[in-house]
RONU-951252 format. One record per residue: residue in one letter; x, y, z of N, C-alpha, C in turn. Coordinates in steps of 0.02 Angstrom, whole numbers. Layout:
<badren><resn>a</resn><n_px>X</n_px><n_py>Y</n_py><n_pz>Z</n_pz><ca_px>X</ca_px><ca_py>Y</ca_py><ca_pz>Z</ca_pz><c_px>X</c_px><c_py>Y</c_py><c_pz>Z</c_pz></badren>
...
END
This chain:
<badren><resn>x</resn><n_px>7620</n_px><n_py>12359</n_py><n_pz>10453</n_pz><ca_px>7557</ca_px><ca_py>12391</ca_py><ca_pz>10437</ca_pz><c_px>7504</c_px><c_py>12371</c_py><c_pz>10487</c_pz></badren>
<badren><resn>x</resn><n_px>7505</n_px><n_py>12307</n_py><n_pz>10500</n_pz><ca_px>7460</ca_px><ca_py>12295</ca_py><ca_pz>10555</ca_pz><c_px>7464</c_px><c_py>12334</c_py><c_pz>10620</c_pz></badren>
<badren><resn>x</resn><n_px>7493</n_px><n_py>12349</n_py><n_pz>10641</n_pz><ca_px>7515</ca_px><ca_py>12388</ca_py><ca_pz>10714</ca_pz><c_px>7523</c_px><c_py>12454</c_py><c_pz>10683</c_pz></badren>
<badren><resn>x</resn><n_px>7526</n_px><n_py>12483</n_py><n_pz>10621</n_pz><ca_px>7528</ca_px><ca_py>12544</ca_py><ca_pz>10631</ca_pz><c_px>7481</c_px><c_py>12620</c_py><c_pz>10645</c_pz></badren>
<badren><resn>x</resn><n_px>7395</n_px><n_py>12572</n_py><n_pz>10697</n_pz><ca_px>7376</ca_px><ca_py>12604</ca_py><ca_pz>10719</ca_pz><c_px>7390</c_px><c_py>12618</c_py><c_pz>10791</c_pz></badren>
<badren><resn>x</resn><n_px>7431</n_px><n_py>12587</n_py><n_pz>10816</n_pz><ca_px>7473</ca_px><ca_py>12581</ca_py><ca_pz>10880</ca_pz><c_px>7530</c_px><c_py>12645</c_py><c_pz>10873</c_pz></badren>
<badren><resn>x</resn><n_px>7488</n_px><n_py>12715</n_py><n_pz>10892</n_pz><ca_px>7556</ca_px><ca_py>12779</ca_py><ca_pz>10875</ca_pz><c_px>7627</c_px><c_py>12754</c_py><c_pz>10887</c_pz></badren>
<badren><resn>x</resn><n_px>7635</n_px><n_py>12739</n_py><n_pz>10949</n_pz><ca_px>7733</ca_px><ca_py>12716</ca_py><ca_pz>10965</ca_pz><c_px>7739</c_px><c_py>12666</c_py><c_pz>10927</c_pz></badren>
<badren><resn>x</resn><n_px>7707</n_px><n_py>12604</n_py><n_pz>10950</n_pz><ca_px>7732</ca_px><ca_py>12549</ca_py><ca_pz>10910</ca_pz><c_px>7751</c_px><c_py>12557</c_py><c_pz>10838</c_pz></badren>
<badren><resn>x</resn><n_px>7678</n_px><n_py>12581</n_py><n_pz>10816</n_pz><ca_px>7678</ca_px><ca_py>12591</ca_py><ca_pz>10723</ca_pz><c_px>7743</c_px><c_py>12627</c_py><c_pz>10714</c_pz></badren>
<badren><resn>x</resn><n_px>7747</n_px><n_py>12688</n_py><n_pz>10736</n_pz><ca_px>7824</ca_px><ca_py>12714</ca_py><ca_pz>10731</ca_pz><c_px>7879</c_px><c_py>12680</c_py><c_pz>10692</c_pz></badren>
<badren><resn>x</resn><n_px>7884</n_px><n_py>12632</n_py><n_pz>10775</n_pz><ca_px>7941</ca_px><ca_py>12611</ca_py><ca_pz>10782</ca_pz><c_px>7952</c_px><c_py>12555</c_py><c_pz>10737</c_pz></badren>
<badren><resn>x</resn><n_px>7888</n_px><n_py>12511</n_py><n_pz>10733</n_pz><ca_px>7902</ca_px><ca_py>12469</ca_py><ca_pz>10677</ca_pz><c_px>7917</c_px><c_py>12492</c_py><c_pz>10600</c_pz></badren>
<badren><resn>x</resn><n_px>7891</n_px><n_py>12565</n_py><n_pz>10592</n_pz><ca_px>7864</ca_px><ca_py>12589</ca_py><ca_pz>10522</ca_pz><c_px>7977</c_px><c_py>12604</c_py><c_pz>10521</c_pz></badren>
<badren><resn>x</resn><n_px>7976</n_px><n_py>12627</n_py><n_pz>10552</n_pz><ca_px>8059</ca_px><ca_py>12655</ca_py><ca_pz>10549</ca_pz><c_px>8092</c_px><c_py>12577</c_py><c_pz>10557</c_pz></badren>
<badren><resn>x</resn><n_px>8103</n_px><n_py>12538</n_py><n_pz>10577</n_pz><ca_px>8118</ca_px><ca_py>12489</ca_py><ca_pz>10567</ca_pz><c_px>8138</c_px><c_py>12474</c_py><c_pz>10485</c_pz></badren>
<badren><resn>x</resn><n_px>8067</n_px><n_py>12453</n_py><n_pz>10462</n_pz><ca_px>8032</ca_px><ca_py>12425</ca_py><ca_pz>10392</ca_pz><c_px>8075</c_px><c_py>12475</c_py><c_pz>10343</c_pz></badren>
<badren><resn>x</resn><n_px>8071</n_px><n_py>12537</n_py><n_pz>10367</n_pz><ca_px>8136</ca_px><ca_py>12590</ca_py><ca_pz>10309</ca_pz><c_px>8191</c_px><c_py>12552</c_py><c_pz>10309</c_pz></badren>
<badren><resn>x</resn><n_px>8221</n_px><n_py>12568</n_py><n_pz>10368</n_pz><ca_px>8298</ca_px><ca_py>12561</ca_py><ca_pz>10389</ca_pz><c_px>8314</c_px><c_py>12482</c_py><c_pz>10369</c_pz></badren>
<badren><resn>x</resn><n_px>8273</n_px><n_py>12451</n_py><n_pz>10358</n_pz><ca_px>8287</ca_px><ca_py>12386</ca_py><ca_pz>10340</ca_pz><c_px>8298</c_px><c_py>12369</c_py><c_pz>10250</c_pz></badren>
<badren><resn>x</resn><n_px>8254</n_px><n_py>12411</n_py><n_pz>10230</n_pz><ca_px>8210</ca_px><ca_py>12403</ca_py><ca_pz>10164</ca_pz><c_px>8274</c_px><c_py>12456</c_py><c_pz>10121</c_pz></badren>
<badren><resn>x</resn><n_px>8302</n_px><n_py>12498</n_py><n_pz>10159</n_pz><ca_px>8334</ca_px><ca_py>12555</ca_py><ca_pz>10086</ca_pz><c_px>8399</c_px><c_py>12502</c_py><c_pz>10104</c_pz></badren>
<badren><resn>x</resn><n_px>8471</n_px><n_py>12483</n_py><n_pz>10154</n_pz><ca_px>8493</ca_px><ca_py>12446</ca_py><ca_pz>10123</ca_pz><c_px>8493</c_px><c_py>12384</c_py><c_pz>10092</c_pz></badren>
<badren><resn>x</resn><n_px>8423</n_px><n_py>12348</n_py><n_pz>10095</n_pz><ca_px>8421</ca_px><ca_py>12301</ca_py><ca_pz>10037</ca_pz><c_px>8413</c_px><c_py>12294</c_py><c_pz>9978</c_pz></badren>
<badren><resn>x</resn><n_px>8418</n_px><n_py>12364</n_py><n_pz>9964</n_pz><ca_px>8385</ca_px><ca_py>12387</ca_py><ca_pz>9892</ca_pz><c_px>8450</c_px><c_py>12401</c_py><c_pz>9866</c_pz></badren>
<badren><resn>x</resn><n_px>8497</n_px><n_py>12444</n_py><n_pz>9912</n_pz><ca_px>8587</ca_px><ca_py>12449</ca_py><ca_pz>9874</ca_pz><c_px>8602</c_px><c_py>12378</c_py><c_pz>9866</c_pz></badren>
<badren><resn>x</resn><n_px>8604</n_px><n_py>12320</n_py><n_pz>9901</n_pz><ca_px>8620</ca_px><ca_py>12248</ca_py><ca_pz>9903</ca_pz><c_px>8596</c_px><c_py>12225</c_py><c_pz>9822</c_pz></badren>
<badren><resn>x</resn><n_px>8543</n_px><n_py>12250</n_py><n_pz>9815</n_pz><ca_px>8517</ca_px><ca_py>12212</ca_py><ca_pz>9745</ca_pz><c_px>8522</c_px><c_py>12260</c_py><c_pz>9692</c_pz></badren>
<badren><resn>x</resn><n_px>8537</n_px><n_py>12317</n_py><n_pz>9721</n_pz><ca_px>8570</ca_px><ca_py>12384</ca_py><ca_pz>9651</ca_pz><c_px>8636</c_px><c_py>12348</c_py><c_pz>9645</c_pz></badren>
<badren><resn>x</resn><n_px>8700</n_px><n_py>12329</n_py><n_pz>9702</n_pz><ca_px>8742</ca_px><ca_py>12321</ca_py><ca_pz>9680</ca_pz><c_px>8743</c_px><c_py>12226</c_py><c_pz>9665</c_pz></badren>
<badren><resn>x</resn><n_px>8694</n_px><n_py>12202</n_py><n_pz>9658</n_pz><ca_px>8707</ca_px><ca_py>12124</ca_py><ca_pz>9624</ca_pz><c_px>8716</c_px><c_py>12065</c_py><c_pz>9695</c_pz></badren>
<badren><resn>x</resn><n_px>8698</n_px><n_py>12088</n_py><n_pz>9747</n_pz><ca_px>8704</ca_px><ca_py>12039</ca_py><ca_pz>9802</ca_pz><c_px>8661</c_px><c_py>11994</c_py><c_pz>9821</c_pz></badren>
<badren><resn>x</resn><n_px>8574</n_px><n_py>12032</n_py><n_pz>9802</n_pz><ca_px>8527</ca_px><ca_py>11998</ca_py><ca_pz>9810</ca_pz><c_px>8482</c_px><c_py>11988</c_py><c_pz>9760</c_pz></badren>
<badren><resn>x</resn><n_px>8449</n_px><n_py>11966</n_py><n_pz>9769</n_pz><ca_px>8365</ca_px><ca_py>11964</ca_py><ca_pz>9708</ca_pz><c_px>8319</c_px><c_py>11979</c_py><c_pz>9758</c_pz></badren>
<badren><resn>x</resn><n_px>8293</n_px><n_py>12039</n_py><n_pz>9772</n_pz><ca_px>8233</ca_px><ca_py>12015</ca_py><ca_pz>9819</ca_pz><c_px>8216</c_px><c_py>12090</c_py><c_pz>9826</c_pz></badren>
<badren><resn>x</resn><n_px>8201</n_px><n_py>12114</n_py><n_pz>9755</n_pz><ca_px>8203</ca_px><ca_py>12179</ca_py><ca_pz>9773</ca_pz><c_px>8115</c_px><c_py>12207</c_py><c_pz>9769</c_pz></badren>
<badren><resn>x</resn><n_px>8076</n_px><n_py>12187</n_py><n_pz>9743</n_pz><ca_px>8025</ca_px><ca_py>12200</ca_py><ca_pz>9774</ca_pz><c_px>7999</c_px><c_py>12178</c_py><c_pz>9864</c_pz></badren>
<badren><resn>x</resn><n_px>8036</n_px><n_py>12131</n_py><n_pz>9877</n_pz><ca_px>8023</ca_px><ca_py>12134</ca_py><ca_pz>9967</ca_pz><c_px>8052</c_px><c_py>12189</c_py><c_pz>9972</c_pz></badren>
<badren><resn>x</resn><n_px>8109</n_px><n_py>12204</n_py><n_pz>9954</n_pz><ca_px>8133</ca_px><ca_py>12265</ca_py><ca_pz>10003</ca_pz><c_px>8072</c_px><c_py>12347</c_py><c_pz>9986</c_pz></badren>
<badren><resn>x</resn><n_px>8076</n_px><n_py>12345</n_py><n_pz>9927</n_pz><ca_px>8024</ca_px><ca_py>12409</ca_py><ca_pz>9916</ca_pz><c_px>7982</c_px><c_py>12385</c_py><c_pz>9953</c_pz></badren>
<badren><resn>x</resn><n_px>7958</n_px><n_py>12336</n_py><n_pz>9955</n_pz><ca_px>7886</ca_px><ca_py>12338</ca_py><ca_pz>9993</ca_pz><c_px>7882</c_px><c_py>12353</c_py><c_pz>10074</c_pz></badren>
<badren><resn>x</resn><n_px>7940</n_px><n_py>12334</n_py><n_pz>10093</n_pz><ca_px>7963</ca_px><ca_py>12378</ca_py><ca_pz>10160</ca_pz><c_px>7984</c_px><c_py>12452</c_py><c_pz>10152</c_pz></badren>
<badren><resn>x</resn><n_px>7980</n_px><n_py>12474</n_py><n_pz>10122</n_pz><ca_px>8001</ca_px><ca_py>12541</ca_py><ca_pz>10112</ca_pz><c_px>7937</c_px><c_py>12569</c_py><c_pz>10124</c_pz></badren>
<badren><resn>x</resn><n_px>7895</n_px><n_py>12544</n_py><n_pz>10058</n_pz><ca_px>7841</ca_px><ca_py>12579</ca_py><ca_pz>10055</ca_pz><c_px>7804</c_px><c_py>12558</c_py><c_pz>10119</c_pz></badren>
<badren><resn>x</resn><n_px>7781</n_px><n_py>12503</n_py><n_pz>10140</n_pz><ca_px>7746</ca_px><ca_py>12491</ca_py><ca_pz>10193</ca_pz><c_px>7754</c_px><c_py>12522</c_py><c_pz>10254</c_pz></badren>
<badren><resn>x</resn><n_px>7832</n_px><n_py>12536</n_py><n_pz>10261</n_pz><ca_px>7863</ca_px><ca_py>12565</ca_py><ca_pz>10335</ca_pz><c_px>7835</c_px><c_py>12652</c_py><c_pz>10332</c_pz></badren>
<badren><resn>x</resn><n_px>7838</n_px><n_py>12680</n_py><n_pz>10273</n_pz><ca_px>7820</ca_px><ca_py>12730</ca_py><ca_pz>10267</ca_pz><c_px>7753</c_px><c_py>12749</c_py><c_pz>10290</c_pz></badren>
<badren><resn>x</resn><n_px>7695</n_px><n_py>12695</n_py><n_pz>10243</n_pz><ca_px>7655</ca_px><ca_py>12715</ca_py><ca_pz>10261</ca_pz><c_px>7625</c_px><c_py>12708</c_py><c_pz>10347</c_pz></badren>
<badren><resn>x</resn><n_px>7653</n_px><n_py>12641</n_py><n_pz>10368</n_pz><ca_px>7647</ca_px><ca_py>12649</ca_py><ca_pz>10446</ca_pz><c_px>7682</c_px><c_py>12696</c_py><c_pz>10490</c_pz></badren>
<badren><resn>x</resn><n_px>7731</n_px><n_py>12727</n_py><n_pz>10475</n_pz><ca_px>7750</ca_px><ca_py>12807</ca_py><ca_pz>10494</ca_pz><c_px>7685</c_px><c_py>12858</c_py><c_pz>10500</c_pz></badren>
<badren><resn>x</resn><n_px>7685</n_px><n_py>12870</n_py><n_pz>10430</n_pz><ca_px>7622</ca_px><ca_py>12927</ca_py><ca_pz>10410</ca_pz><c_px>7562</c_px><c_py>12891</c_py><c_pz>10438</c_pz></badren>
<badren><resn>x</resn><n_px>7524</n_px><n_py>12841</n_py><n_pz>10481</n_pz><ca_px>7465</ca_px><ca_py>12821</ca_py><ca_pz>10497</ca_pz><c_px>7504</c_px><c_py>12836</c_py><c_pz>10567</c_pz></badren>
<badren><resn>x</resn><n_px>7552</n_px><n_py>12810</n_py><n_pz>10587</n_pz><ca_px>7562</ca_px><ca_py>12815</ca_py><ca_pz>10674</ca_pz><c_px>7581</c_px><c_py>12891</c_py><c_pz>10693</c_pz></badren>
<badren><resn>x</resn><n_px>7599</n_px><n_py>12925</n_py><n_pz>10664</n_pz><ca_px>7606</ca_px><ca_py>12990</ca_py><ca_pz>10679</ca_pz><c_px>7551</c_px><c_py>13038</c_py><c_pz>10680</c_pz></badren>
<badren><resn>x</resn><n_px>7497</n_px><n_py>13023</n_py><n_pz>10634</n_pz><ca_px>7433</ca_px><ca_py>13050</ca_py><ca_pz>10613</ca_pz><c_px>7395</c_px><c_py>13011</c_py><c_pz>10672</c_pz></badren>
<badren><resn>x</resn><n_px>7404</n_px><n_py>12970</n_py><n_pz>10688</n_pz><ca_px>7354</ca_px><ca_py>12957</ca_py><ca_pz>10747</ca_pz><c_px>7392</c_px><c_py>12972</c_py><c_pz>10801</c_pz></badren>
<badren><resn>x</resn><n_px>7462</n_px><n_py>12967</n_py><n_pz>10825</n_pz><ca_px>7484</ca_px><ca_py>13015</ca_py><ca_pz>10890</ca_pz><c_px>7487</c_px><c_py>13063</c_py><c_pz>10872</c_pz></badren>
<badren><resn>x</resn><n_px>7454</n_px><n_py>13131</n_py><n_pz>10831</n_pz><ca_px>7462</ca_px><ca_py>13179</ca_py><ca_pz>10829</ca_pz><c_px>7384</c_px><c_py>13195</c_py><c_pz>10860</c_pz></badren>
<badren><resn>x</resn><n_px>7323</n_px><n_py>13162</n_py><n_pz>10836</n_pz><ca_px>7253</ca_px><ca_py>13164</ca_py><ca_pz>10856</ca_pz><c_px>7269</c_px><c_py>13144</c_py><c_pz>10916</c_pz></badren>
<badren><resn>x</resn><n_px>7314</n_px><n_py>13102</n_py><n_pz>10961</n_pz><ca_px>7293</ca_px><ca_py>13083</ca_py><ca_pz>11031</ca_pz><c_px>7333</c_px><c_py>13127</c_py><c_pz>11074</c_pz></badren>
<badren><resn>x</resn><n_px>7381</n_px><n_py>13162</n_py><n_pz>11047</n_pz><ca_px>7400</ca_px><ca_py>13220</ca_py><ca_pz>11084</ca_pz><c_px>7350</c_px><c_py>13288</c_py><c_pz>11083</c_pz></badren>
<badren><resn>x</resn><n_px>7318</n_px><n_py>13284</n_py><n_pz>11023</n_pz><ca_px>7269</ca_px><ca_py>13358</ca_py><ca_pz>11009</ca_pz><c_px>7220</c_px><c_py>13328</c_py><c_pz>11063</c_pz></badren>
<badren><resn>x</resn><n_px>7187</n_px><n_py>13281</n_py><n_pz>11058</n_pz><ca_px>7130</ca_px><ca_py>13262</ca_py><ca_pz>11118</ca_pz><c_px>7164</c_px><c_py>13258</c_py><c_pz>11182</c_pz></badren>
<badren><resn>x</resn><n_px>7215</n_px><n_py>13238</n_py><n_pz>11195</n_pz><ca_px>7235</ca_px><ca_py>13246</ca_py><ca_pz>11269</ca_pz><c_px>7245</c_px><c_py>13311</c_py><c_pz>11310</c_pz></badren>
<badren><resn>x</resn><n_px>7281</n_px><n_py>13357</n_py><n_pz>11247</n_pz><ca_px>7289</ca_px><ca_py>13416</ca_py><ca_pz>11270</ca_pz><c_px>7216</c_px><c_py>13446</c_py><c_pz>11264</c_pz></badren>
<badren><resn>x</resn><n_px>7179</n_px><n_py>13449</n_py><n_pz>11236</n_pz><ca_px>7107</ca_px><ca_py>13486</ca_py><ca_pz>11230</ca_pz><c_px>7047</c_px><c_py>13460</c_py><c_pz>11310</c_pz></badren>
<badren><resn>x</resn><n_px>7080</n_px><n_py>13392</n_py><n_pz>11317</n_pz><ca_px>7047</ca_px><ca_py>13377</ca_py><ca_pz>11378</ca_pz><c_px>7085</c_px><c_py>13408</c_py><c_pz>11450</c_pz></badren>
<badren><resn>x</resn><n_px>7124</n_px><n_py>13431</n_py><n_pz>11445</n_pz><ca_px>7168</ca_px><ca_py>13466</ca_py><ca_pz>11484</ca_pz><c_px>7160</c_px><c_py>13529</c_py><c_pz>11494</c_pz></badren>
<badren><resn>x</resn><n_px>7148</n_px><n_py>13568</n_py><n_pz>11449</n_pz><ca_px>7119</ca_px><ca_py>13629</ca_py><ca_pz>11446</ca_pz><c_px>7065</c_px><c_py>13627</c_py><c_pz>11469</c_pz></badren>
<badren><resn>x</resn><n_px>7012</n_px><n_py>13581</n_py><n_pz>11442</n_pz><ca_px>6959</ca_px><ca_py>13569</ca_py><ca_pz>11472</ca_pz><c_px>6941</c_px><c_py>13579</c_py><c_pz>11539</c_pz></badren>
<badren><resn>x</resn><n_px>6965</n_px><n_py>13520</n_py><n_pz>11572</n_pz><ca_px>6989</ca_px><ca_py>13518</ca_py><ca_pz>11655</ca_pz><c_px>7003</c_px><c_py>13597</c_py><c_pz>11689</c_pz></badren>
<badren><resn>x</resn><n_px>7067</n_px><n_py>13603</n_py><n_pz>11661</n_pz><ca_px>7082</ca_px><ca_py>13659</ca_py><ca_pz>11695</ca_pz><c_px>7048</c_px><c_py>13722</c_py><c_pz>11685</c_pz></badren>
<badren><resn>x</resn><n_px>7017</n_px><n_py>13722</n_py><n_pz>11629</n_pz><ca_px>6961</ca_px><ca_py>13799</ca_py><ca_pz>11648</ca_pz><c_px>6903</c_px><c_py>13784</c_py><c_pz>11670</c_pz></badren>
<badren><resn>x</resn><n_px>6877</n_px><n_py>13722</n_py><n_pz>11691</n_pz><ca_px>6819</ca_px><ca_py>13714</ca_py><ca_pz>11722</ca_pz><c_px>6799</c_px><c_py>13728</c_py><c_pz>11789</c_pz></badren>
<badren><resn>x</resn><n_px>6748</n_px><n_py>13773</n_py><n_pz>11809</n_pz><ca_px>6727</ca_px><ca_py>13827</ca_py><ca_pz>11871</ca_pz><c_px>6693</c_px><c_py>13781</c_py><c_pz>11914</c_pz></badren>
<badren><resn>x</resn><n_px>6657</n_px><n_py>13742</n_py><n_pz>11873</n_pz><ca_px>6598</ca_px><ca_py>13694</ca_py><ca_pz>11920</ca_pz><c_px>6613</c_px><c_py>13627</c_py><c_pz>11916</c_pz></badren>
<badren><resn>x</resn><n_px>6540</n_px><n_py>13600</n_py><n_pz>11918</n_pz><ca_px>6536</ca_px><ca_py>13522</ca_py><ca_pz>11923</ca_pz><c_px>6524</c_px><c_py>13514</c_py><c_pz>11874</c_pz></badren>
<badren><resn>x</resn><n_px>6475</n_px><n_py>13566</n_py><n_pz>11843</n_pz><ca_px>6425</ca_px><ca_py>13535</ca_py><ca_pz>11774</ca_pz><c_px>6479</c_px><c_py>13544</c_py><c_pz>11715</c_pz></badren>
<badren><resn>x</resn><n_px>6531</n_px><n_py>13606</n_py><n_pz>11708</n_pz><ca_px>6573</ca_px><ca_py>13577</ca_py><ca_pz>11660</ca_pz><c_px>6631</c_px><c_py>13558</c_py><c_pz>11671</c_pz></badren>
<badren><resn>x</resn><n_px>6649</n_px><n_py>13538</n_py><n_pz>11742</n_pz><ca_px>6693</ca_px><ca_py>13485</ca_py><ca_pz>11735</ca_pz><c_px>6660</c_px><c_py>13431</c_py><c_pz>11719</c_pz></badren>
<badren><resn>x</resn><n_px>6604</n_px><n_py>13424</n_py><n_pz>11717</n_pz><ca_px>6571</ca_px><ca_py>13346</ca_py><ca_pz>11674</ca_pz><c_px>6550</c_px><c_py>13357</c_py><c_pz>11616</c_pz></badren>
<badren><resn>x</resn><n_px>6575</n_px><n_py>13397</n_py><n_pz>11575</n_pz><ca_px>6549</ca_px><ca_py>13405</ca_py><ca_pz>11508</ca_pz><c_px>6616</c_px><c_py>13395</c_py><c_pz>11492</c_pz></badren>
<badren><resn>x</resn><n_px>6675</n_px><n_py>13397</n_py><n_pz>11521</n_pz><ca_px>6735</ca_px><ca_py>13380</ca_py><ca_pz>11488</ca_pz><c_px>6726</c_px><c_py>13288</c_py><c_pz>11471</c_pz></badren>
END
């Protein structure tokens, strides 16, 4: 959660925190572990740093590409400096 304003990183950690979190949860469905609120809590946590890192690389691709457009239809000086 901490890094998952970091778009790649958050990702990658948020998918991590799943992939970690759903088989520890069969481990303690089938009697191997006790520790089954850590694992939900990676579930849920990985999730939500998914849905925060994707939502913010989705805004830094909309601004990158919009500054791009920008650029490239600009005639002059004055709005290539308004980009």
């Amino acid at each position: 959660m901490l890094l998952s304003w970091a778009p790649v990183l958050g990702l990658i950690l948020g998918v991590f925190a799943v992939a970690s979190g759903v088989p520890a949860r069969k481990r303690f469905r089938r009697g191997e572990t006790d520790n089954d609120r850590g694992a939900f809590a990676g579930i849920v946590l990985g999730t939500v740093a998914i849905v925060i890192g994707a939502a913010i690389l989705i805004w830094l691709l909309y601004l990158i590409i919009g500054y791009q457009v920008c650029i490239g239809s600009a005639t002059d000086r004055y709005k290539y400096s308004q980009c």
